[in-house]
Steps between C-alpha positions, in 0.01 A plus 500: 500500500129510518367841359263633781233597195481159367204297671517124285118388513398162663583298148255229589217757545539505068631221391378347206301104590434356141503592155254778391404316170512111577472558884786252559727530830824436340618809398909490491685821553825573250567830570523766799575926473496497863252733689359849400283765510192487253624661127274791495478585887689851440611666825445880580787705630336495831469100542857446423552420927203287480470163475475298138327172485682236340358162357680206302544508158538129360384357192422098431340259265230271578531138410196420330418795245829645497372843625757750594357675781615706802574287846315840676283692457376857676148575490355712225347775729928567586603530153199662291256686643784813460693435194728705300590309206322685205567445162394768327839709626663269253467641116595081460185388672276748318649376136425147626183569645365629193663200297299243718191702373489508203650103468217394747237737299525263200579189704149531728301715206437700746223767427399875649293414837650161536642457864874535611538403828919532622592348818776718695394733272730774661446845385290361234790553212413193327121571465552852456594362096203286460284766708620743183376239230098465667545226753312466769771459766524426878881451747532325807751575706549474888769774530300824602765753416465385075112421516446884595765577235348323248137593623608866464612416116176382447551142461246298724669333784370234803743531748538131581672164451358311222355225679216277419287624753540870362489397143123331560371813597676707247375257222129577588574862492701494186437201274772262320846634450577438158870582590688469862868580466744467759881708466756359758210401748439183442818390674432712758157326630555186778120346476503390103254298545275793570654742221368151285154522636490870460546464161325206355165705710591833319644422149222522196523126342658636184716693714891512565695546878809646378811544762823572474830367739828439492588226360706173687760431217624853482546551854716207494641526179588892555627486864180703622522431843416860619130410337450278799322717784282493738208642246550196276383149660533322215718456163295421179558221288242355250525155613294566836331775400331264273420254808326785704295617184359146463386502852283768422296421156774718321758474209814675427481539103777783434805598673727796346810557640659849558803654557343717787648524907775296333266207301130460624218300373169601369274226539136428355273338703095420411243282582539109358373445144431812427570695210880576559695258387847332683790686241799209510743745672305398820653126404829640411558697814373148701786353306779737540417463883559116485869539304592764815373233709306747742343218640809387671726711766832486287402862304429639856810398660736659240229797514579509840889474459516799218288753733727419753820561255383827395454623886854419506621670203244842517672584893850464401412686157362754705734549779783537266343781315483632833840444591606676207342791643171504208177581595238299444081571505177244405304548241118416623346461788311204411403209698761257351777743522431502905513125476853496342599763728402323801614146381868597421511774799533787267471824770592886471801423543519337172231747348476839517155530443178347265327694213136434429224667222201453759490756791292261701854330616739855472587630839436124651792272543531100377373229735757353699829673354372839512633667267353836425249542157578824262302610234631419185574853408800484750710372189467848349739648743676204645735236263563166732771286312234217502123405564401149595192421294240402730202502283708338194161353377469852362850549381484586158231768588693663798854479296324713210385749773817548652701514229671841618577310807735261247636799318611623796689183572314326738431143482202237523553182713278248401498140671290306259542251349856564617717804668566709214549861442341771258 
C-alpha cells in the first residue's frame, strides 16, 4: 500500500545522460536500493504527516572509463545548502584531521602565510589545524548553517560551490593556493570538469590538490553498500581519476590509502611536470584495478548479488531477535545508517529508537522510516539487548565510549563486512 507521505519524484526530471568524466551515453546500471528520501533530510516532530520526497537510488558503470557513478542525481541546492554532517563531533575525524596536517605539511613544504584553500570546508575543522601552525587559510562551502559555524570559529569561509567561475574571482583576491584539500567532497561534486578548472586556475605551480574519498575496491571488497547515497555521485577508483586529471593539465603523483569511513583514498594531485613526482603506488593501485577487472561488469554483478544477500539475512536476523521478545536500538544517525534502514525496511517496529552525539538531529526522526533520534546519553538509564551500528565507520571509537553499555550486557550489531555481533 502506497504510504500517503511518500511523493516518488518524476525520475526522468534527474536522470543521469552520459558519463561525468568521458561524457559517454552508455552508462549500464548493476544495482538498484529502490527509492528514498535524501540521507540527511531529518524530519521534525511536526512534519511527520507531511509529505517526504522520494528519488531513485541506482548506481551504474559507464562503458568507456569505467566510472562508477550514480544513474540520478538531485540538485545540489536540495542536498547542501543546509547540511548537518560535521566532523568535528567525531574525536575520529579530529585525530585524522590533524594526521592529514602534519603528512601534507612535509609533503607540500608548506610555510606560515602560504594559502590553504578547503573545498566543503564545513565548520572549518580541517583548517582550523593548519590555521594553528601560520597558514593563511580560506573554506568554501555552500551549506549556510556550517559557513556561519565555521565563520564564528574564526576560520574564513565563502559560502559557495567551488566553481570555476567563483574560484577566478577568489584567485585575484587571494593569490595561488599552495594547498586545496578536499575530505569526502570530491565525490560529492556532479560538474568535475569544473572542480578541474577550478583548480588548475587556483593551485600555486609547485602546489598540491589533496582530496580524500572512499575508495572503489573497499566498497566492493567490504560489502559497503550503505556508502552509496544520494550525497555520493560517484565511486573513486584511480584508473579514471587519472583520465579526468589529464584532461585538465594535471597529474596524480601520490595516492595513500586509509583505513577511514571503512577504506578511503587520499590522493595527490599537481600541475604536470612539476616538482612532485608520480610515487609507483599510483602504478600499483592502476594494476590491482586491472586483476579485479573493474573495467568489466562481472565484480558489479556479484556486488550486486551480496548487497542483496545481506538484505536478506539482516531482516530475518532482526525479526527473530524480535520474536524472542529483545529489544533492539541504532547506534548513529548517520546518513548511511538511514540508507540501510530504508533499503531492508527496518521501521520502529523493528527499532526502538536511534542514538546520536550531534544535537542537530536529536528530537528529529530518520527520513523515510521515522524512527525517533535520542541523545546518546539515553544509554545511561536505558540497557536495549542490542544496537544496530549505523555509523560502523566509527565503530571502534563509539564501542570504546560505550563500553558500560557492554558491561551491562548489551550488544553491538554490526553488518560489515558481514552480520556479526560484538
Amino acid at each position: 500500500m502506497k504510504s500517503p507521505h511518500k511523493r516518488l519524484v518524476n525520475s526522468r526530471e534527474y536522470k543521469v545522460h552520459e558519463c561525468r568524466i568521458c561524457k559517454a551515453t552508455e552508462i549500464t546500471s548493476f544495482l538498484s536500493l529502490g527509492t528514498m528520501p535524501i540521507p540527511n533530510g531529518f524530519v521534525k516532530k511536526e512534519d511527520l504527516k507531511k509529505q517526504e520526497f522520494y528519488y531513485p537510488l541506482e548506481v551504474g558503470v559507464c562503458n568507456t572509463c569505467h566510472l562508477v557513478q550514480l544513474m540520478h542525481i538531485i540538485p545540489a541546492d536540495v542536498m547542501f545548502r543546509n547540511y548537518l554532517y560535521i566532523p568535528s563531533t567525531s574525536t575520529t575525524h579530529l585525530n585524522h584531521f590533524e594526521t592529514i596536517v602534519e603528512e601534507t605539511i612535509s609533503k607540500v613544504k608548506l610555510k606560515k602565510h602560504d594559502l590553504v584553500v578547503d573545498i566543503g570546508s564545513n565548520d572549518g575543522a580541517l583548517l582550523s589545524f593548519f590555521q594553528k601552525k601560520g597558514m593563511k587559510v580560506l573554506g568554501v562551502d555552500p551549506a549556510i548553517n556550517l559557513a556561519k559555524l565555521a565563520i564564528k570559529k574564526g576560520i574564513p569561509t565563502v559560502n559557495e560551490f567551488f566553481t570555476e567561475e567563483h574560484v577566478t574571482r577568489l584567485h585575484q583576491l587571494h593569490g595561488d593556493a599552495k594547498l586545496i584539500t578536499a575530505t569526502n567532497v570530491f565525490a560529492h561534486i556532479d560538474d568535475l570538469q569544473d572542480v578541474c578548472r577550478g583548480v588548475h586556475t587556483w593551485l600555486a605551480p609547485d602546489g598540491l590538490f589533496i582530496f580524500e574519498s572512499p575508495y572503489l575496491v573497499d566498497l566492493l571488497e567490504k560489502n559497503e553498500f550503505d556508502t552509496i547515497y544520494h550525497e555520493h555521485l560517484s565511486y573513486l577508483a584511480i584508473t579514471p581519476l587519472q583520465r579526468l586529471f589529464e584532461k585538465h593539465g594535471l597529474e596524480i603523483v601520490d595516492v595513500v590509502r586509509d583505513p577511514i569511513h571503512g577504506g578511503s583514498i587520499r590522493v595527490s594531485v599537481a600541475h604536470w611536470n612539476s616538482i612532485h613526482k608520480v610515487q609507483p603506488i599510483v602504478a600499483e593501485l592502476i594494476e590491482l584495478e586491472k586483476k579485479m577487472n573493474l573495467d568489466t561488469l562481472e565484480p558489479y554483478k556479484s556486488f550486486a548479488k551480496r548487497v542483496q544477500s545481506i538484505k536478506k539475512k539482516l531482516r530475518i536476523h532482526l525479526l527473530k531477535l524480535r520474536k524472542q521478545g529483545k529489544r533492539i536500538i541504532g547506534y548513529g544517525a548517520s546518513a548511511k545508517g538511514n540508507v540501510l534502514l530504508n533499503y531492508c525496511e527496518i521501521t520502529p517496529e523493528i527499532l526502538d529508537y536511534i542514538v546520536d552525539s550531534i544535537p542537530y538531529k536529536q528530537g528529529k526522526y530518520t527520513p523515510g522510516t521515522h524512527i525517533a533520534i535520542h541523545p546518546e546519553k539515553k544509554l545511561v538509564k536505558d540497557t536495549p539487548d542490542y544496537a544496530l551500528l549505523l555509523s560502523w565507520n566509527f565503530a571502534e571509537e563509539i564501542i570504546q565510549k560505550q563500553e558500560s553499555f557492554t558491561k551491562r550486557g548489551g550488544k553491538f550489531i554490526v553488518m560489515v563486512p558481514e552480520i556479526h555481533e560484538v
